[in-house]
C-alpha positions as CSV (number, residue, x, y, z in Angstrom):
1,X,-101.3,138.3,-41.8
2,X,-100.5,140.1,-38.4
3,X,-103.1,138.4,-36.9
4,X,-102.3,135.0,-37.9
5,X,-98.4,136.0,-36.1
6,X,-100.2,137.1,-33.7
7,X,-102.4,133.5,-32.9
8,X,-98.7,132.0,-34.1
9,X,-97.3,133.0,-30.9
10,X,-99.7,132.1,-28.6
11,X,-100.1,129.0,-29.4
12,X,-96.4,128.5,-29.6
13,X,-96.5,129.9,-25.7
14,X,-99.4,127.3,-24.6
15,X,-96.8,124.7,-26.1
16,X,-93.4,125.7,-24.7
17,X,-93.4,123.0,-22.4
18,X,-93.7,120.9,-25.4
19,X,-90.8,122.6,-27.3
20,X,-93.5,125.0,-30.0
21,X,-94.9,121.6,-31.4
22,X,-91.5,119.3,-31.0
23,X,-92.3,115.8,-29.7
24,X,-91.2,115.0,-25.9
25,X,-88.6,112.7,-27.7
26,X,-87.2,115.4,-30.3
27,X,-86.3,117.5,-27.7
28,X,-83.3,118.4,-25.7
29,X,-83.4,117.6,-22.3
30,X,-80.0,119.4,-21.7
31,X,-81.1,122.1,-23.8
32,X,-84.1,122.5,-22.0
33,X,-82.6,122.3,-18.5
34,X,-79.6,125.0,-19.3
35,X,-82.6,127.7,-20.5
36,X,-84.5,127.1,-17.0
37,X,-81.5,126.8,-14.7
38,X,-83.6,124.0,-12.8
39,X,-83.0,119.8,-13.6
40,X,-86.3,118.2,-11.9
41,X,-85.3,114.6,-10.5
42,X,-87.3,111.2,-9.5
43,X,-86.2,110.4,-6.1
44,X,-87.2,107.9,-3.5
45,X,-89.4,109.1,-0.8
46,X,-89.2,105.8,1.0
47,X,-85.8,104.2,1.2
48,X,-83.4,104.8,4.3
49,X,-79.8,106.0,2.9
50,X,-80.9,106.2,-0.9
51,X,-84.4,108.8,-0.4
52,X,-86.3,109.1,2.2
53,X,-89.3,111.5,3.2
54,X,-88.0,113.4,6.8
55,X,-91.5,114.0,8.8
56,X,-90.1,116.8,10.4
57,X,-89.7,119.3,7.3
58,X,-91.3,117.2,4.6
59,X,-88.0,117.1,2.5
60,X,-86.5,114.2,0.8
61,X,-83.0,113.2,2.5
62,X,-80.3,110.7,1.2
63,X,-77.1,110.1,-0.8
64,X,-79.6,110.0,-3.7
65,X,-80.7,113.4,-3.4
66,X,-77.4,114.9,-2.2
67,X,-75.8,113.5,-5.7
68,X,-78.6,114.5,-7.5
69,X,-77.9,118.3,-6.0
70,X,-74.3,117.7,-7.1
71,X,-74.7,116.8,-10.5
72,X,-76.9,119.5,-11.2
73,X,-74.2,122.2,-10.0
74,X,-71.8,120.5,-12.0
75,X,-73.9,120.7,-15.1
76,X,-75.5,123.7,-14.8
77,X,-73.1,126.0,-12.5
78,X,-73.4,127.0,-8.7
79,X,-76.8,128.7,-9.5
80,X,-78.4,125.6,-10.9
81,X,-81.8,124.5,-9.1
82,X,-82.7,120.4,-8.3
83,X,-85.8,120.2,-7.7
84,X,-87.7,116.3,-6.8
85,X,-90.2,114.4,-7.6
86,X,-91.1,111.4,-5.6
87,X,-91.2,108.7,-7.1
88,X,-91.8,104.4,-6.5
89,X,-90.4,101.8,-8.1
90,X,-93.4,100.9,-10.6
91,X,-93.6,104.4,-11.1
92,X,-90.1,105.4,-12.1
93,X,-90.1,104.7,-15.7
94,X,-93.7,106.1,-16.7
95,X,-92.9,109.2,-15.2
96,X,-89.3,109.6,-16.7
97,X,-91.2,108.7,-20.2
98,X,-93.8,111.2,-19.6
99,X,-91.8,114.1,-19.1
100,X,-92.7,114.9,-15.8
101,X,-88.9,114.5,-14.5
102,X,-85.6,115.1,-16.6
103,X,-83.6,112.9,-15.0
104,X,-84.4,109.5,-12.3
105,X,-82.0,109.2,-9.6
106,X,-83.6,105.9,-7.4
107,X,-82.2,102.8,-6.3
108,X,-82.8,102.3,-10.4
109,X,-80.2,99.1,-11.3
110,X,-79.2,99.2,-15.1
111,X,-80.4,96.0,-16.6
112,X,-80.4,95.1,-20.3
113,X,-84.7,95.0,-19.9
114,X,-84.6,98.4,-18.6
115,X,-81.8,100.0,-21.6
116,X,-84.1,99.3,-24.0
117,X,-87.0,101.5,-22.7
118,X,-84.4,104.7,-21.3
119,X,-81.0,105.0,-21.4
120,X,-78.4,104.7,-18.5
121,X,-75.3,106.9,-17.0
122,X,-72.6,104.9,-15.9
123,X,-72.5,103.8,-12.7
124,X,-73.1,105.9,-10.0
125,X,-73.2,103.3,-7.2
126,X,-72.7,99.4,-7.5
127,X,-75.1,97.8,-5.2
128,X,-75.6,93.7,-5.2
129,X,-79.2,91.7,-3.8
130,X,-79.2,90.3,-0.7
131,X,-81.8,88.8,2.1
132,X,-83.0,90.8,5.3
133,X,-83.6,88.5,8.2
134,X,-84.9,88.5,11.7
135,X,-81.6,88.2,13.8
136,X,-82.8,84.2,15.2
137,X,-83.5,83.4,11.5
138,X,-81.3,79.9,10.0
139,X,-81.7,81.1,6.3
140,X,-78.4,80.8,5.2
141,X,-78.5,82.4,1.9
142,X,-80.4,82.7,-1.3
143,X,-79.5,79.4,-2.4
144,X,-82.0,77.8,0.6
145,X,-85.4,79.8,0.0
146,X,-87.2,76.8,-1.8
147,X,-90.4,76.3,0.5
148,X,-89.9,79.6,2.3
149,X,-91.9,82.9,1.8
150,X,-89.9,85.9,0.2
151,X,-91.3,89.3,0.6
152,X,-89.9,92.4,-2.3
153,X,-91.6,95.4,-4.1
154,X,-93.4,95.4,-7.4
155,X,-91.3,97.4,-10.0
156,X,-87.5,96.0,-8.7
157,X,-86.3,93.1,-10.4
158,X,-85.6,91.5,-6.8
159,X,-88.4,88.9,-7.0
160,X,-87.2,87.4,-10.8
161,X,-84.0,86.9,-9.5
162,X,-85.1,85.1,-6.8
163,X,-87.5,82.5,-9.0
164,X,-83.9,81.5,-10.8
165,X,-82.2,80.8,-8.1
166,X,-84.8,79.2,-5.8
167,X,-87.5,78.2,-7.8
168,X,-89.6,76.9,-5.6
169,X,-90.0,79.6,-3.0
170,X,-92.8,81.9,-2.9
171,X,-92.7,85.6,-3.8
172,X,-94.9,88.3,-2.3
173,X,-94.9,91.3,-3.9
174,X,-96.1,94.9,-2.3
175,X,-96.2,98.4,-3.3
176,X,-93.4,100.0,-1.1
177,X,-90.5,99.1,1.2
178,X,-92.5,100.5,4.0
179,X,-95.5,97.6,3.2
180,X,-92.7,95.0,2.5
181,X,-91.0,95.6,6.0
182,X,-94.3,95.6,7.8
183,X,-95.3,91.9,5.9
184,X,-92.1,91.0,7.2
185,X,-92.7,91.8,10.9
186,X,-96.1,90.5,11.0
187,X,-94.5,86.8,9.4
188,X,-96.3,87.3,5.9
189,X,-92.7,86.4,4.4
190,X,-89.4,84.9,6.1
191,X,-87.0,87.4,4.3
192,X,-87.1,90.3,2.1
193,X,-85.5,90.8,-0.5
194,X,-83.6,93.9,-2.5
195,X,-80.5,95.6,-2.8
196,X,-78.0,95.4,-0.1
197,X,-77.5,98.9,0.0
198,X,-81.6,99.4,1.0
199,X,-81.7,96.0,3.0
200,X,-78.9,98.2,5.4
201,X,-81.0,101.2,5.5
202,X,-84.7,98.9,7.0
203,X,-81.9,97.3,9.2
204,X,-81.1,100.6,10.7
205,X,-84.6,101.5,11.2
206,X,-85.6,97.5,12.8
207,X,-82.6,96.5,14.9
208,X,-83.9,92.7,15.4
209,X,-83.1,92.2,11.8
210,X,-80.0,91.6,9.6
211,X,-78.8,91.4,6.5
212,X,-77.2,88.2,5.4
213,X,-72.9,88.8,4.5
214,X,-72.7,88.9,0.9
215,X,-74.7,89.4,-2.5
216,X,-75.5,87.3,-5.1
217,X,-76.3,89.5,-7.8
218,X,-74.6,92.8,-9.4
219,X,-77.1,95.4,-9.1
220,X,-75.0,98.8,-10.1
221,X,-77.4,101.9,-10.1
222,X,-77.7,104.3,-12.9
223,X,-79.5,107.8,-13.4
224,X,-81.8,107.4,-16.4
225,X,-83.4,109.4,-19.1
226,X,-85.2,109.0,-22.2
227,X,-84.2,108.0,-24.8
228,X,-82.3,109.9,-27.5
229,X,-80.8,112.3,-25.0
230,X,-77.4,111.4,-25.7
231,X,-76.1,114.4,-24.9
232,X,-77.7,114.6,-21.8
233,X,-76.2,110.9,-20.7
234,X,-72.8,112.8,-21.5
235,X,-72.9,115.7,-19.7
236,X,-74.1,113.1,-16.4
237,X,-71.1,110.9,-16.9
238,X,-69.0,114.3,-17.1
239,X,-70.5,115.2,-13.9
240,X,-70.0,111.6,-12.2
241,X,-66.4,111.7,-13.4
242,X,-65.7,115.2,-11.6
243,X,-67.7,114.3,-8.6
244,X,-65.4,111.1,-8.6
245,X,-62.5,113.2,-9.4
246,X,-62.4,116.2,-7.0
247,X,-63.9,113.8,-3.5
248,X,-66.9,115.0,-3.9
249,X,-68.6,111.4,-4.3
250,X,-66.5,109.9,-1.8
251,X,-67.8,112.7,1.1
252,X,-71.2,111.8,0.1
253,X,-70.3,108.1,0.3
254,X,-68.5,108.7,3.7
255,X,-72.0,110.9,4.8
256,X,-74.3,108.1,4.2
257,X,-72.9,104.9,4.8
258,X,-70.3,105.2,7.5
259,X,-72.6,104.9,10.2
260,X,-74.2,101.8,9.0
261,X,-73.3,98.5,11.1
262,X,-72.0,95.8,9.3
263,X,-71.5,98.2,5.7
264,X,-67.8,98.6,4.3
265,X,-68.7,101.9,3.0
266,X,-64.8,102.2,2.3
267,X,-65.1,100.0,-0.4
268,X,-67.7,101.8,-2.3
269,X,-64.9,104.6,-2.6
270,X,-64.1,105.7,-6.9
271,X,-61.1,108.1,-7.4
């Protein structure tokens, strides 16, 4: 009988990333992340602003990751860890499923396709599709893309919104942002297309391009999780409201986006 206990607990310890035998979805993420002191997060490694890779240390940088490091203080107290994950946009969702992150905090937009595979926070920033440009460009606006070339990134839902409204223009779609810009430059595509908010950060990096005034979509980013971590989602949204609360956001908001030509940061603002 003492031996059987005995082969009880170590196979219980092979499996306590697995909750002793629990299912990934029958466990708590919050519980999970209180006992370790440490909330893992998917974060951009390739998006100016939002989650970018810095050459010179090899660290992810943006308002992404700085929120991310927020919440996780305000869930877990000033000794809780983030750690991150980089992620794409194809791979986001496998890799929240799979367990290898808690939590996915990247350029993600809350869309009713996407809520019934994981499960949303409120909003954390509201971000709206637009068009980057080459500065001599006469592309007015979405509206006028039928015939012309669009460039976006496999995984977003940039390029189906795109097909409704201009039907008739083509859509290339690549792996990264860093691909899409590149197709851009070399004249593979006339405009790319994504969120405003990322279309700002590739206009930083390429000065002879722009971003088109305006958005025609509502694209408000969300952290997901899996599903069935309800309690999780609450104790996000009770971080995002303290964060909001206390001027925390606003700093970060003020941090990333003040700089950026052409970008009323101001009116991303929450209280």
């Amino acid at each position: 009988m003492r031996k059987k206990s005995v082969f009880l607990a170590l196979l219980c310890s092979l499996f306590i990333l697995t909750g002793c035998g629990k299912s990934l979805a029958q466990q708590s993420v919050l519980e999970n992340v209180r006992q370790s002191k440490t909330i893992t997060w998917g974060v951009k490694g390739d998006v100016k602003l939002f989650g970018l890779i810095d050459v010179r240390d090899g660290q992810q940088k943006g308002f992404d990751v700085d929120m991310a490091r927020h919440l996780t203080k305000h869930i877990l107290g000033p000794k809780g860890q983030a750690k991150f994950l980089t992620v794409t946009s194809q791979s986001r969702t496998p890799l929240l499923k799979n367990g290898n992150v808690d939590a996915m905090i990247a350029t993600m937009n809350i869309t009713p396709e996407r809520k019934r595979v994981v499960d949303f926070s409120k909003s954390y920033f509201d971000a709206g599709q637009s068009l980057l440009i080459p500065k001599n460009s006469t592309i007015k606006d979405a509206h006028h893309l039928n015939g012309h070339t669009v460039i976006g990134v496999v995984g977003a839902s940039s390029a189906e919104n795109i097909k409704k409204i201009s039907p008739k223009a083509k859509v290339l779609e690549l792996q990264d942002y860093a691909q899409a810009m590149n197709a851009l430059k070399s004249g593979q595509g006339e405009a790319l297309t994504t969120d405003n908010s990322i279309l700002y950060g590739l206009a930083v990096q390429n000065p002879g391009y722009r971003v088109i005034d305006g958005t025609f979509t509502y694209e408000p980013y969300g952290v997901a999780v899996n599903k069935n971590q309800k309690d999780f989602v609450r104790a996000i949204n009770r971080a995002l409201r303290e964060m909001e609360q206390d001027g925390e956001y606003n700093q970060l908001i003020k941090k990333w986006f003040k700089n950026v030509p052409g970008f009323n940061y101001r009116a991303l603002y929450r209280s």
